[in-house]
C-alpha positions in Angstrom: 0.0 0.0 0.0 1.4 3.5 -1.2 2.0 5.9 1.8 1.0 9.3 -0.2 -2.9 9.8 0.1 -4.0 11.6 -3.3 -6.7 13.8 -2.5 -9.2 14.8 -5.2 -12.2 16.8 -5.7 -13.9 14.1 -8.3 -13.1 10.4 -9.0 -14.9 8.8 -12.1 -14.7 5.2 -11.6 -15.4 3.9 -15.2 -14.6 5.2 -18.3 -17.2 4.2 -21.5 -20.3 7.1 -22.5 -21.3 7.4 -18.6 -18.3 8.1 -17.5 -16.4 10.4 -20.2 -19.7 12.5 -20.2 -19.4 12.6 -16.7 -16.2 14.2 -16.9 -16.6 16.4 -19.8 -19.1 18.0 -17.7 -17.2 18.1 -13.9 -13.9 19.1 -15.8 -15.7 22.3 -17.5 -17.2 22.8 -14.2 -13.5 22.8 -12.5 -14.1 19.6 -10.3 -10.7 18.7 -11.8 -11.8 15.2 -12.4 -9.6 11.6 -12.3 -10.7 8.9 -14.0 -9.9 5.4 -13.6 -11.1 3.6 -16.6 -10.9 0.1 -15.2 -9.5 -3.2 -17.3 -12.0 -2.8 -20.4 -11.1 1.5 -21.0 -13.7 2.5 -23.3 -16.5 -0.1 -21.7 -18.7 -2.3 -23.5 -18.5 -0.2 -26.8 -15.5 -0.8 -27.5 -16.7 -4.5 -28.5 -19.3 -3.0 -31.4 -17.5 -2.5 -34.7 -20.5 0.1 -35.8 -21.8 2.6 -33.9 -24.8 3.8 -36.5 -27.4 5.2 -33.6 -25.4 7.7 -31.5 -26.4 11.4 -32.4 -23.9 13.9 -34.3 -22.2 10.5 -36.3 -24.4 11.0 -39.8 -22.1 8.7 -41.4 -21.4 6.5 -38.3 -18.7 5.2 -36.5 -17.4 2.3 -34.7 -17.4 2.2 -31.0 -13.4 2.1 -30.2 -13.2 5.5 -32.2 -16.2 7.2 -30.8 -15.1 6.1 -27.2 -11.5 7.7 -28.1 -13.8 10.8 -29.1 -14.8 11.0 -25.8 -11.4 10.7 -23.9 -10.0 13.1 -26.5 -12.7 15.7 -25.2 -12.4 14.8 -21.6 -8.9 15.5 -22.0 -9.2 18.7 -23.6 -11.2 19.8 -20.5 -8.6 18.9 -18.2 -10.0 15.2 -17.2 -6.9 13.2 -16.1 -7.9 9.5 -17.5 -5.7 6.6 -15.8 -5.8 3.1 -16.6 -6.2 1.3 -13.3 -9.1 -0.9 -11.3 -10.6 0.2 -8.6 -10.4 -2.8 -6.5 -11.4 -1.5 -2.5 -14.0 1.3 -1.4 -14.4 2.8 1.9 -17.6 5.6 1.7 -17.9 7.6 4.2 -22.3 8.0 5.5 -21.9 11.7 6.6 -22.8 14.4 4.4 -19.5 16.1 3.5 -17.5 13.1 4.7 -14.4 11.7 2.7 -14.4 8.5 0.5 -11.9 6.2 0.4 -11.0 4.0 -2.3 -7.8 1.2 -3.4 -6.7 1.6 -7.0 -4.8 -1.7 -8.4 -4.9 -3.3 -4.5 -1.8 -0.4 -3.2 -2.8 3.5 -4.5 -5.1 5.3 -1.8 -7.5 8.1 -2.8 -9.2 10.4 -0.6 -12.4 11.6 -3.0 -14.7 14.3 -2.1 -17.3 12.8 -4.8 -17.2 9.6 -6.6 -19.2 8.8 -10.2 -19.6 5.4 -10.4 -19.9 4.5 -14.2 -18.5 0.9 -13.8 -20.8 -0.6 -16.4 -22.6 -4.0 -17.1 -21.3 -6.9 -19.0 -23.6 -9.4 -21.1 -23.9 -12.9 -20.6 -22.3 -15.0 -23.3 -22.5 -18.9 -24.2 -18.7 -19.1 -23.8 -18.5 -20.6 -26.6 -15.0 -20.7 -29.1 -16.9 -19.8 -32.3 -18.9 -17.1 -30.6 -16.0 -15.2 -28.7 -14.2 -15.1 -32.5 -17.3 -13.8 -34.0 -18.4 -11.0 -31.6 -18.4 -7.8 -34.1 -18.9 -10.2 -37.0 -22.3 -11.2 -36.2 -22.7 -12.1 -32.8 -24.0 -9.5 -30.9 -25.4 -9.2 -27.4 -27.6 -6.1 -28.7 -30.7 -6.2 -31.4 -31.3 -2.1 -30.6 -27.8 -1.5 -30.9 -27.1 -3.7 -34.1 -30.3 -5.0 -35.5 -30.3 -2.6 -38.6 -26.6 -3.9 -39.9 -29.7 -7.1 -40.4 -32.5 -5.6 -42.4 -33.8 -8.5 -44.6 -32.0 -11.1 -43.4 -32.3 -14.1 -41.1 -31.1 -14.1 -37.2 -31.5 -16.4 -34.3 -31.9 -15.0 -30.8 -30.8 -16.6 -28.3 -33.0 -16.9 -25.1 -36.2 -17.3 -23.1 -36.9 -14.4 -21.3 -38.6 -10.5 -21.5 -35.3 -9.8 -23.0 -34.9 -12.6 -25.8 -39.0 -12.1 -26.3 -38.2 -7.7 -27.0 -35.2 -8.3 -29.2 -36.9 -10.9 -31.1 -39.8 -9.2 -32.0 -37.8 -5.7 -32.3 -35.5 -8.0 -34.9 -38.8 -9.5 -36.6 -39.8 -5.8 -37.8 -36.8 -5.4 -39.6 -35.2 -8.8 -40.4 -36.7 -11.2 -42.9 -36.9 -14.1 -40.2 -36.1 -14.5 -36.7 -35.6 -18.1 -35.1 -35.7 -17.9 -31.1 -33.7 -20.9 -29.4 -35.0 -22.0 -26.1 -32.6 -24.1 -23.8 -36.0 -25.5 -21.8 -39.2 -26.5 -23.4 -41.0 -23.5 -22.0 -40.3 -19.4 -22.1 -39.1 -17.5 -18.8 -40.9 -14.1 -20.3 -43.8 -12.6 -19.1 -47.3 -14.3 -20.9 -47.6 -10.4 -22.5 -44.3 -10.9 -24.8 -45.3 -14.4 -25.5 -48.3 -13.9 -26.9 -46.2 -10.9 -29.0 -44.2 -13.3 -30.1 -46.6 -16.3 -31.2 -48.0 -14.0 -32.7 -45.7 -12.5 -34.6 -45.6 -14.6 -38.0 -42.0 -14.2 -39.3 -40.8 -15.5 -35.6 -39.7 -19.3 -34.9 -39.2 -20.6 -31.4 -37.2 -24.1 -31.6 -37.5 -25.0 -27.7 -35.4 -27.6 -25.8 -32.6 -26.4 -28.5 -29.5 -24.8 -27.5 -26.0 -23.5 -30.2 -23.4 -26.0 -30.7 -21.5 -23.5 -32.7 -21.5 -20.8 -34.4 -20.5 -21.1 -38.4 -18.4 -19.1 -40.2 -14.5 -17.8 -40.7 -14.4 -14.2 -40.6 -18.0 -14.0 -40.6 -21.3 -15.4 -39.0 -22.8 -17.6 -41.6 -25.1 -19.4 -39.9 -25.5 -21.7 -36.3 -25.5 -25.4 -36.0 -28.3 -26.0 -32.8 -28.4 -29.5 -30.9 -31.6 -30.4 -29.4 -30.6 -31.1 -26.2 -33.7 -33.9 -25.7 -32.9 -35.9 -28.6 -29.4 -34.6 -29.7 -30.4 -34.1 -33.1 -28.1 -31.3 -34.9 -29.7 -29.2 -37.4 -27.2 -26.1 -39.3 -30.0 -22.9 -39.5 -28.2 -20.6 -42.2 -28.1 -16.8 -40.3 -26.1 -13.8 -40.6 -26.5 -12.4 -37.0 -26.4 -13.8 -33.9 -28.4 -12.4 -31.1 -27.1 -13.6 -27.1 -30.0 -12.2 -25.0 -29.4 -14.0 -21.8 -28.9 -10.9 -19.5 -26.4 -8.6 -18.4 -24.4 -8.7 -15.2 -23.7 -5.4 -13.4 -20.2 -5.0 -12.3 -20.5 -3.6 -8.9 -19.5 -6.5 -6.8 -16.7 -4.2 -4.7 -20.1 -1.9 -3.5 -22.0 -5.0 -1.9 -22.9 -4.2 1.2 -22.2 -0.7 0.8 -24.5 0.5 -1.6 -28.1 -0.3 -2.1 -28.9 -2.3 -4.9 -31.4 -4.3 -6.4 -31.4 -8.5 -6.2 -29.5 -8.2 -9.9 -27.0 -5.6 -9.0 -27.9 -2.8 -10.2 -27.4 0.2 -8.2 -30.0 1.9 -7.2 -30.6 6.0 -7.5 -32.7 8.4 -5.3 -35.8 9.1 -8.1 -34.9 10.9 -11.2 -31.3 11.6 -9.7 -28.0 9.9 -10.0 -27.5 10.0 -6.3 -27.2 6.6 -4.4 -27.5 6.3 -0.6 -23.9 7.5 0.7 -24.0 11.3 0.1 -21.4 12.5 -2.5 -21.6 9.0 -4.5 -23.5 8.8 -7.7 -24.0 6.2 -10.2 -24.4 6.5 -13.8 -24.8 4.3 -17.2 -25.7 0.8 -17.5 -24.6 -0.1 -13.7 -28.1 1.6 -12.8 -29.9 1.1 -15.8 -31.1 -2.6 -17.0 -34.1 -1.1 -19.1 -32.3 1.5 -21.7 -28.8 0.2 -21.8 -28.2 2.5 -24.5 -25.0 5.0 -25.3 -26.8 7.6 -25.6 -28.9 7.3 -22.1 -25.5 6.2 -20.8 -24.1 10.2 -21.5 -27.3 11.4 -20.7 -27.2 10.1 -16.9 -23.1 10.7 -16.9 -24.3 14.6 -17.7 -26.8 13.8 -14.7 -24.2 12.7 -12.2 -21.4 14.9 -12.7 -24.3 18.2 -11.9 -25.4 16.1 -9.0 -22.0 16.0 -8.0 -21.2 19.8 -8.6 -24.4 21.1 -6.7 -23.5 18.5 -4.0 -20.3 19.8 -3.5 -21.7 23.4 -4.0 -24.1 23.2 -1.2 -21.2 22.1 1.1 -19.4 25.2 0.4 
């Protein structure tokens, strides 16, 4: 453990669109920010090779250079980006108290505000043929990548409200959607199943799960194994849709910060503000409905004005 306490008006734990809007927006309000950006700097964008939905991109992008965008203007505020993991908090419960946080297990901070903007990470098969092929047609993200798919065939992986949305988001677009259901029954609600019986150009294969995922440089297609009879059938597809959920990665605030039976953290009404004064969370870690870059920046703007009239009413 170092023996030099930093002390800092702002610590951004996160980097991705939370947590670079967040300090684009305490940097120009002279919170002089730090960021630790965690192992995966840029989040779960950088994983998307197009980025076709985020505003002031007419031509699009893809989401390692729109996430180096972002530092680039974070910097240019005065935002001091480290790479580093947060691995230890100690928050303090008294308005105007000092929070404590371990960087990399040894560097101790002294923060008068913290952003939390740590992110969400899907839930993948773990599958060879499907790690190679993330960005070439697997995807865990129909909203984000559904449109590269207009016309052509996809599978969706899945059984719940999730799999059931993205399917039948997919199905407007896409020429035919095949759902594959591990159990012989759907986990979503009866609402989205009826939406999706009754959508025609959806399939649901139940008691079927991916064996592999086709294709070289490119997803061309999925061989499924019915896991009753283990019968192997190859479904030509060009996209590949994981909808099994989303982790939220805030197990270092358990028992510390409230948060739902998923993970997510949870925030005082419209606000970003958890319950410790002077902490705030922001982006996908408190949001499982939107999960979107764009609402991601939105609530990063959020958090770093909740943290500047925090510290303003201190003062």
């Amino acid at each position: 453990m170092s023996n030099t306490i930093e002390k800092i008006k702002c610590l951004i734990i996160g980097s991705g669109p939370a947590g670079y809007t967040a300090a684009i927006y305490a940097s120009r309000a002279d919170m002089k920010p730090v960021m630790y950006t965690g192992m995966q700097m840029g989040g779960q964008l950088t994983t998307t090779t197009e980025v076709d939905n985020f505003p002031g991109y007419p031509n699009g992008t893809d989401g390692t250079a729109m996430m180096e965008d972002l530092k680039n203007q974070a910097e240019r505020f005065g935002t001091e980006v480290r790479f580093g993991l947060v691995t230890k908090v100690e928050f303090s419960t008294e308005v105007g108290g000092v929070h404590k946080v371990i960087v990399d297990e040894e560097k101790e901070i002294e923060a008068e505000t913290v952003i939390i903007s740590t992110g969400a990470t899907a839930k993948y098969l773990g599958l060879e043929s499907e790690e190679r092929l993330k960005g070439g047609g697997v995807s865990a993200c129909a909203t984000c990548d559904g449109f590269f798919y207009k016309g052509q065939d996809v599978v969706v992986v899945g059984a719940g409200d999730t799999a059931a949305e993205e399917a039948t988001y997919l199905a407007n677009i896409c020429n035919k959607v095949t759902m594959l259901v591990r159990k012989d029954y759907m986990k979503a609600s009866k609402a989205m199943q009826h939406r999706v019986n009754k959508t025609e150009n959806i399939e649901v294969l139940f008691n079927t799960e991916i064996d592999e995922v086709l294709g070289t440089n490119v997803v061309e297609g999925v061989r499924a194994v019915n896991n009753q009879s283990k019968d192997k059938i190859d479904i030509p597809v060009t996209g590949v849709f994981i909808a099994i959920g989303h982790t939220p990665n805030t197990n270092i605030f358990k028992g510390i910060l409230d948060m739902d039976d998923a993970g997510y953290l949870i925030t005082e009404g419209k606000s970003t503000k958890t319950n410790i004064p002077g902490v705030f969370a922001a982006g996908d870690v408190q949001d499982k409905e939107y999960r979107q870059a764009v609402t991601a920046a939105g609530t990063g703007c959020m958090a770093a004005l909740d943290a500047e009239r925090y510290l303003g009413a201190l003062h």
